[in-house]
N, C-alpha and C positions, 0 to 999 in steps of 0.2 A: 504494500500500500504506500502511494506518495502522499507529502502530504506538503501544503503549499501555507505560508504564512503570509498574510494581507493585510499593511497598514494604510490609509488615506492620513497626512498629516497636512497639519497649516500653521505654523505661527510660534512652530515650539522643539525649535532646532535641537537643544540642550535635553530635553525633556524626551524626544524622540532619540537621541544617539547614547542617552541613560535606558532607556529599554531595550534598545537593540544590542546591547554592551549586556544586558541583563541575561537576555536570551541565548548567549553563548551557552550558558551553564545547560542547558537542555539536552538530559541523560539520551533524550532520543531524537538526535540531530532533523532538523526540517530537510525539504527536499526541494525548496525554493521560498525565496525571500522577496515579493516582492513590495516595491515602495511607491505609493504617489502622490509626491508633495504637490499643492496647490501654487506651489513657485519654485525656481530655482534657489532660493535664497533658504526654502524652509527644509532644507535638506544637507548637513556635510558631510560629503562624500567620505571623508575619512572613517566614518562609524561601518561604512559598510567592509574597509580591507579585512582581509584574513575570516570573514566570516564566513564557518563550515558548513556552507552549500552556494549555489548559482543564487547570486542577486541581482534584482532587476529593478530598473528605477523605470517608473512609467509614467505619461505625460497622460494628463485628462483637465477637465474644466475645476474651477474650485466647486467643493459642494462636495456633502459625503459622498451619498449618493452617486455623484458624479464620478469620484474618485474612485468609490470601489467598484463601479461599472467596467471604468478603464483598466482596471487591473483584471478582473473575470475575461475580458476580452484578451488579454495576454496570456493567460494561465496555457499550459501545454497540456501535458498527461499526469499530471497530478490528478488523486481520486478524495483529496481532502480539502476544502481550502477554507483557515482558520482565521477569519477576521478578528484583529489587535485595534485597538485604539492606541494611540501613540503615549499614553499613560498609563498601560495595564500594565502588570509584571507579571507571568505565569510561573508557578511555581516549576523547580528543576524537573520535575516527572510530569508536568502538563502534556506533551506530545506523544508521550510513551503510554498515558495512561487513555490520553483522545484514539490514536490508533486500536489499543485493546476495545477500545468502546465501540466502533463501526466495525471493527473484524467480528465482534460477536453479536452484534444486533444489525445484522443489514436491513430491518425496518426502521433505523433511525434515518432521517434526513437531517433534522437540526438539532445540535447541541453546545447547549453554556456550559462553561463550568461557575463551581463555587464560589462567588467572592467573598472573602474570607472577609476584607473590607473595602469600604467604598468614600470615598473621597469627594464624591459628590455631594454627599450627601452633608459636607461641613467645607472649613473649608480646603478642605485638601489635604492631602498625604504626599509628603519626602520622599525623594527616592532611596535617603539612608533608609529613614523610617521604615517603607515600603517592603526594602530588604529587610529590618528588623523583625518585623510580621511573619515574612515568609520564614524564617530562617526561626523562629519560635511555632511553627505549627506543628503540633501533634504528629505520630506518626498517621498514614493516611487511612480512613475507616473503611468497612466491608462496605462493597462498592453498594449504592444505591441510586436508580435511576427514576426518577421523577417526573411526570408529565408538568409539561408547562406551558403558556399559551402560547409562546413567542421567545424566540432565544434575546437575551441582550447584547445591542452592538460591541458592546468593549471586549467580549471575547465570546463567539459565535463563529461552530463550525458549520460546513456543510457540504454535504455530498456532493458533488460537481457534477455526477453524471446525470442526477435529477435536473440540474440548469440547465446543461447540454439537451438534456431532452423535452420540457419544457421551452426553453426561453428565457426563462426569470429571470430577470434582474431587478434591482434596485429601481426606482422611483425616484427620476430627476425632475418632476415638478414639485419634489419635496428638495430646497437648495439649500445650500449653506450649511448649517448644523443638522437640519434633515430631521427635524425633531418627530422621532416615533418609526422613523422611516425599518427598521431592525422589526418591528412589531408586523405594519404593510407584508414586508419582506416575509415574515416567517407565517402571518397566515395565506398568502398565496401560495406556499410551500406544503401548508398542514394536508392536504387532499393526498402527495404523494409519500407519507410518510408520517413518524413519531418524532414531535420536538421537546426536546428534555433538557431534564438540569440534571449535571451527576456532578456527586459529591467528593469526586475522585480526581478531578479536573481544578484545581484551585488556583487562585492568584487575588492580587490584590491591584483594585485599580483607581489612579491615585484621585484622580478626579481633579487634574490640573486648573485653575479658572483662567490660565495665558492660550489668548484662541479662540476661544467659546461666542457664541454669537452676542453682540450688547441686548441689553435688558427688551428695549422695545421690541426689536427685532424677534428677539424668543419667545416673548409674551402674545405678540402678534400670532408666531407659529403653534402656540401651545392651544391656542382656539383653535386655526382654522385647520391646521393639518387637520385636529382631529373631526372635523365637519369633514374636512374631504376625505379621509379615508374612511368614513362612515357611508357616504353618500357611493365609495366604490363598493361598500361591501367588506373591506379589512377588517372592523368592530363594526361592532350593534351597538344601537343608542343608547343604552343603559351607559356602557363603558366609555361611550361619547362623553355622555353629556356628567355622569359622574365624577370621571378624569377634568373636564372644563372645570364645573364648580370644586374639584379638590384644587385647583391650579389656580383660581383665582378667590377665593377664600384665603392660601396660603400668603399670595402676593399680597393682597389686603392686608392682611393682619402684620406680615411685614411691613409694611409701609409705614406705620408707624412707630417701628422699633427693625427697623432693618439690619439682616446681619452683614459684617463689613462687607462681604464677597460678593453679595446679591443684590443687584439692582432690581429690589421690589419693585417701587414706584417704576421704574420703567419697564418693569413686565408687564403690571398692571395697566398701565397705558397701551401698551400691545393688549394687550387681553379688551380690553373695553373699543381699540379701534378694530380688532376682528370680527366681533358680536357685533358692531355696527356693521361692517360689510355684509355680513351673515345675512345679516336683516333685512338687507337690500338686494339678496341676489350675488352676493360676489365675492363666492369661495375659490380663493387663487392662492394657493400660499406661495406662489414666486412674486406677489405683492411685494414681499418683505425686501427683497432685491431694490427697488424704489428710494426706499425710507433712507 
């Protein structure tokens, strides 16, 4: 089994040549590396010498989305290909334990692993730190696989030969940070296959904020993406419209005690100029392109 690692990066040169430095330790070496910065500038080449497989730097539009299209269209004969966000770190047996995983269940199409932690979720995690975490976890547990609705972007694998036979790819009228677009992605995928979480697959992703789309911008996306992927069929309204008022509840309540890394008030203004478009007819989320 090959198996292909796939970053889209923008903005976070230092950030990006600390993970890929990290990923050497990988007891079960990749079988291709490839990279697609959104610039020239967001990439030093130097991170890529002496790395123990074929790397590939590929050119595509900015936009996740975009980027990991561009790289799906490069892929050769690889039968795995493991989307990284250019802030995860997978733990040293991540690739050894993802291969075990498809060699013994050829009904999976998509799979996450663990995040042990997330960095989003505050505001962020060190790449010492990062290391720290990983190099403190447990020995690994009796594997267990877990249905799930949708793999997450920061590290999601998947079957290649199902794209190939399909079409699938990513959703480039979802630009820029592509907010959900991993979600879109993994239920037009659920038809040919089982997406899961296994708890044998770990890493820690740092949840960098150098990069990330500005407040307005996100806030704008975190409504209408999800109108429009509603309106294709990806989620049902319930997960619609639940996900909206949890999104704009938080950015509220934010707003008046905002934490340093999050531009509430300008989520919240995305969020409130989305719902107005909404209401008029005009669910575009390449809008945000515009602002």
């Amino acid at each position: 089994m090959k198996i292909a690692i796939a970053i889209a990066t923008a903005g976070r040169v230092q950030v990006l040549s600390e993970a890929i430095a990290y990923m050497r330790r990988q007891t079960r070496k990749p079988d291709g590396l490839y990279i697609c910065p959104a610039s020239d500038a967001d990439l030093d080449p130097a991170c890529l010498e002496g790395f123990p497989c074929p790397t590939r730097v590929v050119k595509g539009p900015r936009g996740s989305a975009s980027q990991r299209n561009a790289i799906l269209k490069q892929l050769s004969d690889e039968d795995i290909v493991v989307f990284f966000d250019d802030d995860f770190l997978p733990e040293p047996t991540f690739l050894a334990e993802l291969e075990d995983l498809y060699l013994r269940h050829p009904d999976v199409v998509v799979a996450t692993g663990h995040v042990v932690a997330d960095g989003i979720k505050n505001a962020g995690i060190g790449y010492d730190e990062a290391m720290r975490i990983i190099d403190a976890l447990p020995e690994l547990p009796a594997g267990v696989l877990t249905a799930s609705f949708s793999g997450y972007g920061c590290n999601m694998a998947v079957r290649r030969q199902v794209l190939v036979e399909t079409g699938i790819e990513f959703d480039e009228k979802l630009p820029l940070y592509a907010w959900w677009e991993d979600v879109d992605f993994s239920r037009r995928l659920a038809p040919y296959g089982r997406i899961v979480t296994y708890n044998r697959m770990r890493g820690v992703h740092q949840g960098t904020k150098k990069g990330r789309s500005p407040g307005k911008r996100l806030g704008y996306s975190q409504v209408i993406n999800l109108i429009y992927l509603n309106r294709k069929g990806s989620i049902g309204p319930a997960m619609t419209y639940n996900q909206i008022l949890k999104n704009m509840v938080a950015n509220l309540a934010g707003s008046f005690r905002p934490e340093p890394w999050v531009d509430r008030r300008g989520r919240l203004t995305g969020n409130l100029m989305a719902l107005g478009d909404a209401i008029k007819g005009k669910v575009d989320p390449e809008r945000i392109l515009e602002m």
